[in-house]
PASE-113262 format. One record per residue (C-alpha): residue in one letter; x, y, z. Coordinates in steps of 0.2 Angstrom, whole numbers, padded with zeros to 4 digits, always signed. Layout:
<nodes>
aXYZ/...
</nodes>
This chain:
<nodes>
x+0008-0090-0137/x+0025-0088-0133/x+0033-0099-0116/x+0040-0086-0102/x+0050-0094-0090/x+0043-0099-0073/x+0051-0104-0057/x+0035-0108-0047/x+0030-0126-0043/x+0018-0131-0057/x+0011-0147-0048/x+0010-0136-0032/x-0001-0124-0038/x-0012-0135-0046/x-0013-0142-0028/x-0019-0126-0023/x-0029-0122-0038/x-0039-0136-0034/x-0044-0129-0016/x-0047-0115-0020/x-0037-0110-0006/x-0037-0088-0003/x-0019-0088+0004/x-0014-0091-0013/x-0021-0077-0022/x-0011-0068-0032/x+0005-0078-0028/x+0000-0087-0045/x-0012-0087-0059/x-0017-0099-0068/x-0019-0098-0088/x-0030-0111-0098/x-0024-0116-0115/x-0042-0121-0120/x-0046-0105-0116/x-0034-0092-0116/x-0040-0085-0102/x-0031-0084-0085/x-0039-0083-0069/x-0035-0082-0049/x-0032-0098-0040/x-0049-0094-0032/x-0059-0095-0048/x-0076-0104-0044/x-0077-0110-0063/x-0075-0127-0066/x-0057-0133-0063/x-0048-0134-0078/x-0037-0151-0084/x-0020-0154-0076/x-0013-0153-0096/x-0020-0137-0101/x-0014-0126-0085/x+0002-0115-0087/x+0005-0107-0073/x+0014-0088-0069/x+0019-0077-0055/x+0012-0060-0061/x-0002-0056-0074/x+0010-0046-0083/x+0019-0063-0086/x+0002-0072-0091/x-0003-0057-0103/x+0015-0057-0114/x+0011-0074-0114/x-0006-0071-0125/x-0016-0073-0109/x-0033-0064-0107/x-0039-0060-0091/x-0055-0069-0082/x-0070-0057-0083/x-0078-0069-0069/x-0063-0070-0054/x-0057-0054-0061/x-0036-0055-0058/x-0036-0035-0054/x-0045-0039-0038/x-0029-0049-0032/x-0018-0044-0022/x-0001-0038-0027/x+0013-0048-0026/x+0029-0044-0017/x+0045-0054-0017/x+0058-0047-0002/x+0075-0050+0000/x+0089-0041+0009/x+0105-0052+0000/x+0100-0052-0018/x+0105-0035-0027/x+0094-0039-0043/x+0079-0046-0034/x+0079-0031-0021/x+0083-0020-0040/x+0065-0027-0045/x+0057-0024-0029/x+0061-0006-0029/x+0056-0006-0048/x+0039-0014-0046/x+0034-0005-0029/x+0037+0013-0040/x+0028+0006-0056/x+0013+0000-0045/x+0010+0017-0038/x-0002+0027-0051/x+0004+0044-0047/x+0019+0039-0059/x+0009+0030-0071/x+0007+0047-0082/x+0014+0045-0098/x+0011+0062-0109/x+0031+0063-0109/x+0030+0043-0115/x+0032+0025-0110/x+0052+0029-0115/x+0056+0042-0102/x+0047+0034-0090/x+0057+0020-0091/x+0071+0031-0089/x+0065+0041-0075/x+0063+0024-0066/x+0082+0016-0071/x+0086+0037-0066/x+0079+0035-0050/x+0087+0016-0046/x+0105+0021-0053/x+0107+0009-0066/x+0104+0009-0085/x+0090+0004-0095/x+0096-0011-0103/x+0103-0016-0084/x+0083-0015-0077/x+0075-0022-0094/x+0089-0037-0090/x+0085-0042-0072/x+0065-0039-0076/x+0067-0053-0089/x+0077-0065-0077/x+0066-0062-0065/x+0049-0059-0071/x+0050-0063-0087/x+0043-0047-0093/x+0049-0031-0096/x+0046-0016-0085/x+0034-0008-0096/x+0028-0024-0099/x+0024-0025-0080/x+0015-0005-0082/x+0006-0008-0094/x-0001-0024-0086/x-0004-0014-0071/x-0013+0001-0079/x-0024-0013-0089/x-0030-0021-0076/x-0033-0003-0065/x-0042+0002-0080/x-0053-0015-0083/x-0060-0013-0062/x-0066+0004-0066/x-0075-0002-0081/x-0082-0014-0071/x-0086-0007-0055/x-0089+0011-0058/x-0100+0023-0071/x-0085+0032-0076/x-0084+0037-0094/x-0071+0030-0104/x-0061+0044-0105/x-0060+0046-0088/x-0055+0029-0084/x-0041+0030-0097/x-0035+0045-0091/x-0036+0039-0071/x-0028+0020-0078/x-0013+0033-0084/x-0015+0034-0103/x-0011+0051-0112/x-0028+0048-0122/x-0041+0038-0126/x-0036+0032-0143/x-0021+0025-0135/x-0030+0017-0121/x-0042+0008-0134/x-0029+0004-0143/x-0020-0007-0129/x-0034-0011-0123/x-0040-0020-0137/x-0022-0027-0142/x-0022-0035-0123/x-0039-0041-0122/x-0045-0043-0142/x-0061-0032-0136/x-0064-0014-0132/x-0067-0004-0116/x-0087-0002-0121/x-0088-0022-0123/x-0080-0024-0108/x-0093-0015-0098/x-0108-0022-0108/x-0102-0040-0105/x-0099-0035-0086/x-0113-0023-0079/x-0109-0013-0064/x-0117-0023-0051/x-0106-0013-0035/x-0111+0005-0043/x-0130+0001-0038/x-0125-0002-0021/x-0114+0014-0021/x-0125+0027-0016/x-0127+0044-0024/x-0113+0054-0022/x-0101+0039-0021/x-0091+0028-0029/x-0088+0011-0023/x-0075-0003-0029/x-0068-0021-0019/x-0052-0025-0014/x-0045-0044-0010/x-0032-0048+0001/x-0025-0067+0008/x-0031-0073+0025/x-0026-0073+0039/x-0030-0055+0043/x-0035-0051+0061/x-0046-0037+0058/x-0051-0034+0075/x-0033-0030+0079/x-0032-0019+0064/x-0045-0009+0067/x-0042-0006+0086/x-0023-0001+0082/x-0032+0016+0072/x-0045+0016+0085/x-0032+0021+0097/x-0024+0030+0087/x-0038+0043+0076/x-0040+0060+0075/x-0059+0066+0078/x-0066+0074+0064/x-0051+0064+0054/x-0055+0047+0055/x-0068+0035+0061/x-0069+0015+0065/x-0087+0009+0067/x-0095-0005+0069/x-0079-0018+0069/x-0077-0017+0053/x-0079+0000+0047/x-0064+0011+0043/x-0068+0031+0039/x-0056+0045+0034/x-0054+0060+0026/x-0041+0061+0013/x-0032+0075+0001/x-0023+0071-0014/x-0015+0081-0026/x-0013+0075-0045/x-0003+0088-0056/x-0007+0105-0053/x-0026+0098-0044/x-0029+0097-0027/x-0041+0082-0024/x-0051+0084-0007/x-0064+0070-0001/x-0069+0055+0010/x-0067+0036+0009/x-0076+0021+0019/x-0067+0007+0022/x-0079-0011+0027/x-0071-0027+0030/x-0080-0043+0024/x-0069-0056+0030/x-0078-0069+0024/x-0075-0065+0006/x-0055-0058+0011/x-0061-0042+0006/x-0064-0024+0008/x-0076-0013+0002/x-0069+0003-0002/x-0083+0019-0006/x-0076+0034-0009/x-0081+0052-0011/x-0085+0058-0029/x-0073+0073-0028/x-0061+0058-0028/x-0067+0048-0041/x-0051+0055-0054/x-0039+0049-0044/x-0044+0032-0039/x-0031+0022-0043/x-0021+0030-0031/x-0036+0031-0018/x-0036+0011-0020/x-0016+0010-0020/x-0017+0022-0002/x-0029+0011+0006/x-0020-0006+0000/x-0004-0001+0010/x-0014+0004+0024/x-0022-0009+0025/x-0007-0018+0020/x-0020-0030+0009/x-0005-0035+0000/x+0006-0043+0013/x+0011-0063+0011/x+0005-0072+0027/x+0013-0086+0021/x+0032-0080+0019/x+0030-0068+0035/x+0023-0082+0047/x+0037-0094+0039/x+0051-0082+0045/x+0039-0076+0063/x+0029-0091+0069/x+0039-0098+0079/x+0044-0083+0087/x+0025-0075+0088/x+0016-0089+0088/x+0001-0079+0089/x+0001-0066+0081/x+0000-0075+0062/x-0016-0062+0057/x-0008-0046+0062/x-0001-0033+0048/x+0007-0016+0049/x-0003-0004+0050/x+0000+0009+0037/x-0004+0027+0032/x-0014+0039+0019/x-0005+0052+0021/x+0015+0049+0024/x+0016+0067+0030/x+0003+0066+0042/x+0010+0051+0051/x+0027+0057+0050/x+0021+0072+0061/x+0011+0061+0073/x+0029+0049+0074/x+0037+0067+0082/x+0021+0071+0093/x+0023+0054+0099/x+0041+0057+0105/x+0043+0051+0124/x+0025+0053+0126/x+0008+0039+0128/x+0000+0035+0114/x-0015+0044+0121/x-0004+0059+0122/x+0001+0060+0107/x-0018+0060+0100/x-0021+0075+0109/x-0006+0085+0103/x-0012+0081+0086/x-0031+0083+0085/x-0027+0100+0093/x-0013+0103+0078/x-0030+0099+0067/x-0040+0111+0076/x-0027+0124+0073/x-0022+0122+0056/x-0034+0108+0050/x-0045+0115+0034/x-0063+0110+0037/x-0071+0097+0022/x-0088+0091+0020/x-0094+0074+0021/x-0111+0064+0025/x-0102+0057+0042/x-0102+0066+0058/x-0086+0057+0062/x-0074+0065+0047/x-0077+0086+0046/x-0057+0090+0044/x-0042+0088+0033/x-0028+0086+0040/x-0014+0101+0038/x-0004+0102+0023/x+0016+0103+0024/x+0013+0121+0016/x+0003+0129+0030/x+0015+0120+0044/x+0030+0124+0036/x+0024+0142+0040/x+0017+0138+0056/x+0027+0148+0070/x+0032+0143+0088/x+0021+0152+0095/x+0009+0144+0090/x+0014+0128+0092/x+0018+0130+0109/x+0001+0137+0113/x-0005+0119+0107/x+0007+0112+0121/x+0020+0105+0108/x+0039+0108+0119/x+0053+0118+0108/x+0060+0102+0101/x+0047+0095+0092/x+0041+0110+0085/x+0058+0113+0076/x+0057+0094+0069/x+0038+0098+0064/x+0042+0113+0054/x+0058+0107+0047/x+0049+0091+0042/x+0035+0100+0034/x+0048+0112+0024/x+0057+0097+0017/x+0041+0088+0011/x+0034+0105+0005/x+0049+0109-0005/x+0048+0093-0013/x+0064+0087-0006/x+0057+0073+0005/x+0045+0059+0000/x+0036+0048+0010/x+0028+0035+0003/x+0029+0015-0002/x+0038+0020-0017/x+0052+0030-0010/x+0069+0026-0006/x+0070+0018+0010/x+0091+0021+0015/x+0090+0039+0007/x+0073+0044+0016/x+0079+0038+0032/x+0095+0047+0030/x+0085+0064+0026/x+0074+0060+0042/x+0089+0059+0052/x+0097+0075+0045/x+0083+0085+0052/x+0083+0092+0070/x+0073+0083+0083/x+0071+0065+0072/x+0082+0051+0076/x+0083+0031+0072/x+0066+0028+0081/x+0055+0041+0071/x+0063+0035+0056/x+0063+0019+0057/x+0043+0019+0065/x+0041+0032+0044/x+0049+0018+0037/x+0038+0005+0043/x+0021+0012+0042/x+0023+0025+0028/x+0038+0019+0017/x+0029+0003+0018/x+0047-0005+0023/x+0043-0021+0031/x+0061-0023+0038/x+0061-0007+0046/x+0066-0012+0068/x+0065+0003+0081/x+0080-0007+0092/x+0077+0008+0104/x+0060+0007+0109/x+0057+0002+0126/x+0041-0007+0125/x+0048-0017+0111/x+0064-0020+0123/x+0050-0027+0137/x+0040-0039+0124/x+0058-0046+0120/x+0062-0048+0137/x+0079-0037+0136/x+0074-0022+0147/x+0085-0026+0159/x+0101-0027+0147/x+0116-0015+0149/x+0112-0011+0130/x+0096-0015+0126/x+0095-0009+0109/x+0109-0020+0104/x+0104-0033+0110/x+0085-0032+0103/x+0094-0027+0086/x+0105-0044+0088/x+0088-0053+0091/x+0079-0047+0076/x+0092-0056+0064/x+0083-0070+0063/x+0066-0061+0059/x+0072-0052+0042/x+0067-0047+0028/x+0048-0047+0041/x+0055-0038+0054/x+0041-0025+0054/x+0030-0035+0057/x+0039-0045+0070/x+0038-0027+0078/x+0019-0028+0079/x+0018-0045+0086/x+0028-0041+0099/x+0019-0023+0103/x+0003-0033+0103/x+0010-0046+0115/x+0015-0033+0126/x+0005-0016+0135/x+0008+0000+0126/x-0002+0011+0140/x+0012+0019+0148/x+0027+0029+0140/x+0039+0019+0129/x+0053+0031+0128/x+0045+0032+0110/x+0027+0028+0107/x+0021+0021+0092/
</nodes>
């Protein structure tokens, strides 16, 4: 087993591995040379010797290294990950590389491992060689080396956790065909798919239900839930989206993969006492379930570091070390809602968009009372016109930035999700009519996934910080949030939830 280079504190996580403690998982795994297996740092087996521990930030890095996964802690379960920095060129080059490579919808390789590579160093600006170079300083792996990681362990939860034939889950996991998915699979973890289910029945797929699917997802404690949950409370869409029982989060949800449209329902339950989420979802989803997990991961924000966030915040929020940023399923339809939400409450901005739903909603059915409607598609606002809009109390304005919005995403020149561009995105936001640095910046944060996006013009923001009464408010709350990067999203939130958000903001989020 070759040695890949590890800047992480060996005896430090030994300390951890021995207490098992959450907030670490997935900030490190541990592989066993006894064993050659590696496993999460919340692993109930017997704790290995201090001697026979290696220790690696990512399970691509524990993989090249000869490392098998646990099939007993199960390292796919973890949560991501993520490194920020707004100085270092090459480690903000990685972040933008691993965010693209951890969403499935590019995992597709029927042109080949080889062009995506290039797509990706396309996409960045720089050259192959340049991204293979920092991925090794940095990681220790290579970029496909990290995919393939990726799509392996995507691959090995579905064999565990679901009753999807093999074809199917190398097909979802983002292999051009089966032989090739046994084939890595087997090189990765000396056994084949069909083993790996036999030696790991699917214990969750009883609890499912017919007509569902049902897989868990971690996350790192502290997570205030209750606050979680009441921010969509406040903020769904009837027929949309549910929250039930304080822990229960309903929506409806569309994706499209290829030339499919996928059309369906997912159930969100929070078990805290295990730092994790149950996730069922609709069987007319069951193809695209990677990127169903991926979706409700970021908006969850599951794989956020409390640790490195409450190091930069505490002191400033000393209260809020729980909270996350609440993100989105659909990047277009919070988009939309950021523009309804223009100068209005937050309650207003509910109504304007459960009527847009009734208008140009297409109905979908579910077992729930609480989920009945899809939310429109950037085809059928793009075409939507004025009239119409006005009739649903939406002033001039904002039904130009609506429309405009929608034509953009429809037309494929704007992306909104975690793995898009931030600067460019935000630069295309502000281009169109009737979007300026507020809405962009709120996109940033909740749909681009960006956690140092800052709204410096939001008023309720400028009451929480104390600077209301500032001849420039914005300056000065934008001076203020220095000392909070690369976290300033979610210093944002902390300082919302310190505040009151019932009257109108200026901006309302």
């Amino acid at each position: 087993m070759s040695r890949a280079p590890s800047p992480i504190d060996d005896d430090a996580c030994y300390r951890a591995l021995c207490s098992h403690d959450a907030r670490f998982d997935g900030r490190f795994f541990t592989a066993v040379t006894s064993t050659g297996i590696y496993c999460r740092p919340v692993c109930r087996v017997r704790t290995p010797r201090r001697e026979n521990c290696r220790f690696f930030e990512h399970a691509a890095q524990a993989e090249r290294a000869g490392f098998r996964p646990c099939l007993r802690c199960r390292p796919e379960l973890a949560p991501l990950e993520r490194h920020w920095s707004t100085e270092d060129a090459s480690a903000i080059l990685v972040q933008q590389a691993t965010q693209w490579l951890d969403d499935p919808r590019h995992w597709q390789d029927g042109d080949g491992v080889r062009a995506m590579g290039e797509r990706l160093s396309e996409r960045l600006g720089v050259s192959d060689r340049h991204l293979r170079r920092v991925f090794e300083e940095h990681l220790g792996v290579s970029p496909l080396q990290y995919l393939q990681t990726r799509k392996l362990l995507t691959a090995k939860q579905l064999l565990a956790d679901t009753d999807l034939p093999v074809t199917q889950v190398a097909l979802a996991s983002g292999f051009a065909s089966v032989r090739r998915f046994n084939a890595a699979f087997l090189d990765h973890y000396r056994l084949n798919p069909t083993q790996l289910r036999q030696d790991n029945p699917k214990g969750q797929q009883a609890a499912a239900g017919q007509g569902t699917t049902t897989v868990r997802l971690g996350y790192r404690p502290p997570y205030d839930v209750a606050a979680t949950l009441a921010f969509f409370r406040q903020r769904l869409i009837d027929g949309v989206a549910f929250v039930a029982h304080d822990r229960q989060l309903g929506h409806t949800l569309r994706l499209q993969a290829g030339p499919r449209v996928h059309t369906g329902w997912l159930l969100a339950e929070f078990e805290p006492a295990r730092n994790q989420v149950l996730l069922r979802v609709s069987d007319s989803l069951r193809e695209v379930l990677p990127q169903v997990i991926h979706r409700l991961r970021a908006t969850l924000d599951l794989d956020a570091d409390p640790v490195a966030i409450n190091t930069a915040l505490h002191g400033s929020f000393p209260h809020g070390d729980g909270l996350r940023v609440p993100g989105a399923l659909d990047g277009f339809e919070l988009a939309v809602r950021a523009v309804l939400g223009q100068q209005v409450t937050v309650a207003a901005a509910r109504t304007f968009a459960q009527r847009l739903v009734g208008r140009f909603g297409e109905a979908v059915d579910t077992p729930f009372d609480g989920l009945t409607r899809l939310f429109p598609t950037p085809q059928v606002l793009a075409q939507a016109e004025g009239d119409a809009l006005g009739e649903l109390g939406i002033v001039r304005q904002r039904q130009a930035a609506i429309v405009a919005l929608a034509r953009a995403v429809a037309d494929g020149g704007l992306a909104l999700h975690g793995s898009a561009d931030v600067p460019a995105t935000l630069a295309a936001l502000q281009a169109l009519p009737g979007i300026g640095d507020w809405t962009a910046q709120y996109i940033a944060m909740r749909a681009l996934r960006w956690p140092d996006a800052f709204p410096a013009g939001d008023v309720a923001l400028h009451k929480s910080l104390g600077v209301q009464g500032m001849r420039q408010p914005a300056r000065a709350a934008e001076a203020a949030s220095q000392a909070w990067r690369p976290w300033r999203s979610y210093a944002v939130v902390r300082a919302w939830a310190a505040g009151t958000l019932s009257t109108p903001t200026g901006s309302t989020p």
